[in-house]
N, C-alpha and C positions, 0 to 999 in steps of 0.2 A: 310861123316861119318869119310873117315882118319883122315881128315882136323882137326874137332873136336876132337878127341881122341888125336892126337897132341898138341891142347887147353889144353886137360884135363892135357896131360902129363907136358908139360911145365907151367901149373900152382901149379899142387902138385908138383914140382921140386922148383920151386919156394917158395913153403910153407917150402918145407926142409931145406930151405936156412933158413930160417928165416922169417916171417909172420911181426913180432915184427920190422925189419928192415926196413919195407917198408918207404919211406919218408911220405906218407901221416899220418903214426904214428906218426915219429919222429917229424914233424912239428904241429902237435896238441899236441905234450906232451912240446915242447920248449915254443908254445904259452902259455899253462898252466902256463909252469915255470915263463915264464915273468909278466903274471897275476898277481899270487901267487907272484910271488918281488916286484910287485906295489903296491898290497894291504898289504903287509905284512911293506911297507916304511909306507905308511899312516896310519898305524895300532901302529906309533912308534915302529915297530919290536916285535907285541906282538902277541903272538899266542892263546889266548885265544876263538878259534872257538869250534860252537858248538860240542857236541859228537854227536848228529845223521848226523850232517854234513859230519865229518869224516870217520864215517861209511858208510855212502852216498859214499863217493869219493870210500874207500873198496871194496864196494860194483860193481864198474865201471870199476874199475882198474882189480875186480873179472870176470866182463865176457869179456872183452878183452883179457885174456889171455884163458877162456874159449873156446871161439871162435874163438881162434889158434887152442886149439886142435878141435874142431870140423870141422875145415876148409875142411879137406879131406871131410866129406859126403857133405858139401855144394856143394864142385867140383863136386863130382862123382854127386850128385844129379842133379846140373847145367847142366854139359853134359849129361845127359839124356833128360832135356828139351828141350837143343840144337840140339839133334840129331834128335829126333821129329821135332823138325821144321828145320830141315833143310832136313828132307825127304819129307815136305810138295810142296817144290818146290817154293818158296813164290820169285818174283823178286826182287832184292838186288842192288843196285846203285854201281858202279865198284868206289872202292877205287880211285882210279886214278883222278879220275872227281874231289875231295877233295885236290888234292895235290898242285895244283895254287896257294890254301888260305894261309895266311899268318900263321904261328904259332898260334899267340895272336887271330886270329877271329877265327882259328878252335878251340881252346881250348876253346871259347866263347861258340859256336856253342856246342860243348860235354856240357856243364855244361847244358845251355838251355834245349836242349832235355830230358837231365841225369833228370833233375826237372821235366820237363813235366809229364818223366815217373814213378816220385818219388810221384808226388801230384796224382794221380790213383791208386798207388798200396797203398799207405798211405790212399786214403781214403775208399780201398776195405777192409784194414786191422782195421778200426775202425768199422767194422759191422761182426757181427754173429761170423760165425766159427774163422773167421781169430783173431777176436779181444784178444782172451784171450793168442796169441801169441805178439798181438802187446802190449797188457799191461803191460808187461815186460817193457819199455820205459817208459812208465806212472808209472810206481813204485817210480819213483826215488821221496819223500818230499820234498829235498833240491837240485833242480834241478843247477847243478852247470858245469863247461866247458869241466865235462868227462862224463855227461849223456850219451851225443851223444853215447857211445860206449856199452851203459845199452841197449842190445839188444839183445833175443835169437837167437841161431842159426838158429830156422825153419824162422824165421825174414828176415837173411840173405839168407837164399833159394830164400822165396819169392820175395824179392826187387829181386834177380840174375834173377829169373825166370822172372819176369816182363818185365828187361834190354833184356832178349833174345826176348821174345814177342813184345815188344813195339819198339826194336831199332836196331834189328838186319839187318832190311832191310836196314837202311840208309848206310851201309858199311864204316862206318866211320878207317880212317887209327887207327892201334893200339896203335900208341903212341899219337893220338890224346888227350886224356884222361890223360896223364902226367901233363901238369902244371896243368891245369881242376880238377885233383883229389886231388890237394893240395889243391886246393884254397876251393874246396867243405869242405874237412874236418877242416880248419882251421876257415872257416865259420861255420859250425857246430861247433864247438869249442863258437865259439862270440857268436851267438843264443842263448848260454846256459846259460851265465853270470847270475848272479844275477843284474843285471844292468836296469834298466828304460830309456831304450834311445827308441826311438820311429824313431828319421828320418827325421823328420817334413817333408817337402814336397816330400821327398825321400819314404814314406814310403813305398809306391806300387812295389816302382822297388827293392830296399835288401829287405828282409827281416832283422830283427831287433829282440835284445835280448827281447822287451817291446812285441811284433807279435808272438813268438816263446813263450813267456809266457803263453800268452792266452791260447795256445792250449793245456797248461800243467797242465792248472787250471781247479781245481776241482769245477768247479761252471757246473751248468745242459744247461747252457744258452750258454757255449762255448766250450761242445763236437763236437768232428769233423770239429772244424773250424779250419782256418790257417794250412792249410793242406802242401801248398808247403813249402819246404824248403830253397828255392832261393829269388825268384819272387814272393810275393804276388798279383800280379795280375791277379796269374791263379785265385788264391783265390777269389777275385775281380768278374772275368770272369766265374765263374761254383758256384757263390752264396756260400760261404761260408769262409767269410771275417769278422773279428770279432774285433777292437781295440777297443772299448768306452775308456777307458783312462789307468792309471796306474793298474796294475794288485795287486786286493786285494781278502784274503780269501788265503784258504790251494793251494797246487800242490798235484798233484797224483794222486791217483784214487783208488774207492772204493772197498773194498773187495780186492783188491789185495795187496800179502805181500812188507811189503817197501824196508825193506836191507837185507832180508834173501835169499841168494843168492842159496840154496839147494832149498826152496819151490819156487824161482822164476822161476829156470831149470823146476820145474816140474809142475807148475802152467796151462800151457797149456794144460796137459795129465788132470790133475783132473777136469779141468773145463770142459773141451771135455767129460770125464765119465759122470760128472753130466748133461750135457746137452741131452749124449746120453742116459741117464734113463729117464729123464724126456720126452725126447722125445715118447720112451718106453711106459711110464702111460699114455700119452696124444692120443696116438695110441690104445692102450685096452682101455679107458675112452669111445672112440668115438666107436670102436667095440660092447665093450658092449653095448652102446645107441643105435645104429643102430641095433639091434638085437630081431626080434620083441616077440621072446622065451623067452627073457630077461626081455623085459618090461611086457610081462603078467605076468611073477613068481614073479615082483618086486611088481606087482598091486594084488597080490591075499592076 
């Protein structure tokens, strides 16, 4: 329990410093920049991009700093799941055992699991309760190389929660996850491209902007698929692996707001009410039917 609260503390210390400064930012906002000068060379230096596009990047660059300030309840909320399970008593592999490996194969090792446990809670988050917090993601029409960061905060709860549940025991050393977290965001970054690259024999092992497409398209035949964010071969391995070819038709998802960034904060709370009423009528529907007082008043 100290243990953790010393987590907690040196991570809100850390946020005070600055959230904005972490290198896994700054190296997905540099890749942008370099994007945005490549396209903008072959563009003959013209800027004529769409306006929902724009509003789209707005839109990204809006919950990113959002979710600075939300950062504190994600922690405090994290160390509470931590501290639950770390009162469970669950056996944990001694840091130590890790320290032999070379830099480059541990930081291998972090990304690997880091997916394993991203393609599970990604695909808990495409069903029922969780969904209408993961839709937030799916809002984006103009899925572009700052979506990755179009994500609520109760989002970032979940995937943190999932990281304490799924990966706590491997006890991996704490700066394992330093070159690992760059590399994860800067790939998320490329995944988001508007780009048709597929991989060709490569496909199974990166993921790809043309793989990472799929999963954004609003077609009914490619919900829930391309689930990992690394490795398509989890995809592959647990049935829900999806490329037929270039990705055609709209992105986003239905019902849900595109770049309104107030109804998108709150889009999980009203979808939650409405599920919780219908829930509600569907609960008295069946009351009343099974109520055998009911059906003779209804039969006289």
């Amino acid at each position: 329990m100290v243990e953790t609260l010393a987590r907690l503390k040196d991570s809100l210390a850390n946020l005070l410093m600055g959230t904005i400064g972490e290198p896994t930012v700054w190296a997905s906002f540099s890749f942008v920049a370099l994007v945005f000068l490549i396209l903008w060379h072959r563009s003959g230096y013209s800027l004529n991009w769409p306006h929902r596009l724009m509003k789209s990047v707005g839109a990204n660059i809006s919950f990113l700093f959002l979710n600075t300030i939300f950062a504190p309840i994600v922690f405090v909320l994290t160390g509470v799941v931590q501290s639950a399970y770390d009162t469970l008593g669950v056996p944990t592999l001694n840091p130590d055992k890790w320290t032999p490996l070379p830099a480059w194969f541990l930081a291998f090792l972090a990304i690997f699991f880091h997916d394993f446990a991203n393609y599970w809670n990604h695909r808990l988050m495409h069903k029922g309760w969780l969904w209408p917090v993961h839709a937030i993601h799916h809002s984006d029409p103009d899925v572009n190389g700052l979506t990755g960061y179009r994500i609520h905060f109760l989002e970032a709860f979940i995937m943190a929660a999932s990281y304490v549940l799924l990966l706590s025991w491997l006890g991996f050393p704490a700066d394992a996850m330093g070159l690992g977290a760059v590399v994860i965001a800067l790939h998320s970054v490329y995944v988001h491209l508007d780009l048709d690259w597929g991989h060709g024999p490569f496909r199974y092992l990166i993921a790809s902007p043309r793989f990472h497409r799929w999963h954004h398209a609003d077609v009914p035949a490619a919900y829930g698929k391309n689930l990992a964010n690394i490795f398509p071969f989890f995809d592959v391995l647990f049935g829900t692996y999806r490329v037929p070819g270039p990705v055609v038709g709209r992105l986003g998802a239905q019902g849900v707001p595109e770049n309104d960034v107030v109804k998108l904060c709150l889009f999980p709370f009203t979808e939650w009410t409405k599920m919780l009423a219908s829930g509600i009528r569907q609960l008295g529907h069946r009351s009343s039917s099974a109520d055998p007082k009911q059906g003779e008043t209804s039969g006289l």
